[in-house]
C-alpha positions as CSV (number, residue, x, y, z in Angstrom):
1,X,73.1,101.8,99.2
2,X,72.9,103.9,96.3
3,X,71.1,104.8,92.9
4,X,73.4,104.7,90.3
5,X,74.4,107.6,88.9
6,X,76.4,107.2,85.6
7,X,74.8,107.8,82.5
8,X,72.6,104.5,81.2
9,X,73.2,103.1,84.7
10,X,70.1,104.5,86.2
11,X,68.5,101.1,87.0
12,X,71.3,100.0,88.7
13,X,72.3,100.0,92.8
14,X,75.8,100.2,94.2
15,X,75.8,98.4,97.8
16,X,78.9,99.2,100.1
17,X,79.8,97.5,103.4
18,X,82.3,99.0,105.8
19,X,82.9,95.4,107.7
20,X,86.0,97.4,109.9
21,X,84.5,101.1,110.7
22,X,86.5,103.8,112.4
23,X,89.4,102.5,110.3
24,X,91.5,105.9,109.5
25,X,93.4,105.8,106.5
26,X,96.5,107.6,108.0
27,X,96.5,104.4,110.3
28,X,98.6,102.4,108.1
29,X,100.5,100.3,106.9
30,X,99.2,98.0,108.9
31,X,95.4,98.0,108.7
32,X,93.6,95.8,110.4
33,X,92.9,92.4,108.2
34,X,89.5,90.5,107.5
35,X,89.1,87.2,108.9
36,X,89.8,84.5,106.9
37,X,87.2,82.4,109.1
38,X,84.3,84.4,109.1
39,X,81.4,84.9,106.6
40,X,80.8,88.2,105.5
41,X,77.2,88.9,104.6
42,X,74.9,91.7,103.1
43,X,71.1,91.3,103.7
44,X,68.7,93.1,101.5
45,X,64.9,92.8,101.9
46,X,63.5,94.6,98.8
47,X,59.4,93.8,99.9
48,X,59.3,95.6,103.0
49,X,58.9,92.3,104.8
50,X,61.6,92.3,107.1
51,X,62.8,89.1,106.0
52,X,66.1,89.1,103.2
53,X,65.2,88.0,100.1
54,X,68.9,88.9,97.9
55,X,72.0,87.8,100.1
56,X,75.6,88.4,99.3
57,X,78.1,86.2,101.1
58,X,81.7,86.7,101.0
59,X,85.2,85.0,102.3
60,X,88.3,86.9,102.5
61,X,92.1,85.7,102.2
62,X,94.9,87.3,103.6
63,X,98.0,87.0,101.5
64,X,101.5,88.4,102.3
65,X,102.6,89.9,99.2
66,X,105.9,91.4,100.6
67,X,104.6,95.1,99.7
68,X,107.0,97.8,100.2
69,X,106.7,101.7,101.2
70,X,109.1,103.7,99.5
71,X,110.6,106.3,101.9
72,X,111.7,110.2,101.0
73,X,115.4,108.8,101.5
74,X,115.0,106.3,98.8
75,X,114.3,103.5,100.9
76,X,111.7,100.6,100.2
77,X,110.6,99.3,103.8
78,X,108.8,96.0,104.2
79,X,105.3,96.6,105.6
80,X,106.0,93.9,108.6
81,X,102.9,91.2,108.2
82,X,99.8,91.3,111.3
């Protein structure tokens, strides 16, 4: 979490959530997928209280989009689904 730093942004705060860590990029195609069954959520407690009062909840879909990788020989392969 993060102060905005873009000019006439400075009141706002970019959040980011790593929900799979240790995920190398050169580890694809085939990354690791979020679970369409769980519940993803960020707590922020802005008092001091220990207690959350903001929470962001999000659900995730997987969808098979039959995406390609294109190959120095010309090739499109089919990134195999998980």
């Amino acid at each position: 979490m993060f102060r905005s730093y873009e000019t006439g942004r400075q009141g706002y705060v970019t959040i980011i959530a790593n929900y799979i860590p240790l995920q190398d990029p050169g580890g694809g195609p085939n990354f690791y997928q979020l679970d369409a069954n769980a519940l993803y959520v960020i707590n922020i407690d802005t008092k001091g209280q220990a207690q959350p009062n903001i929470s962001f909840q999000f659900r995730f879909t997987n969808l098979d989009k039959g995406l390609k990788v294109p190959t120095p020989s010309g090739q499109n392969i089919p990134i195999p689904p998980l």
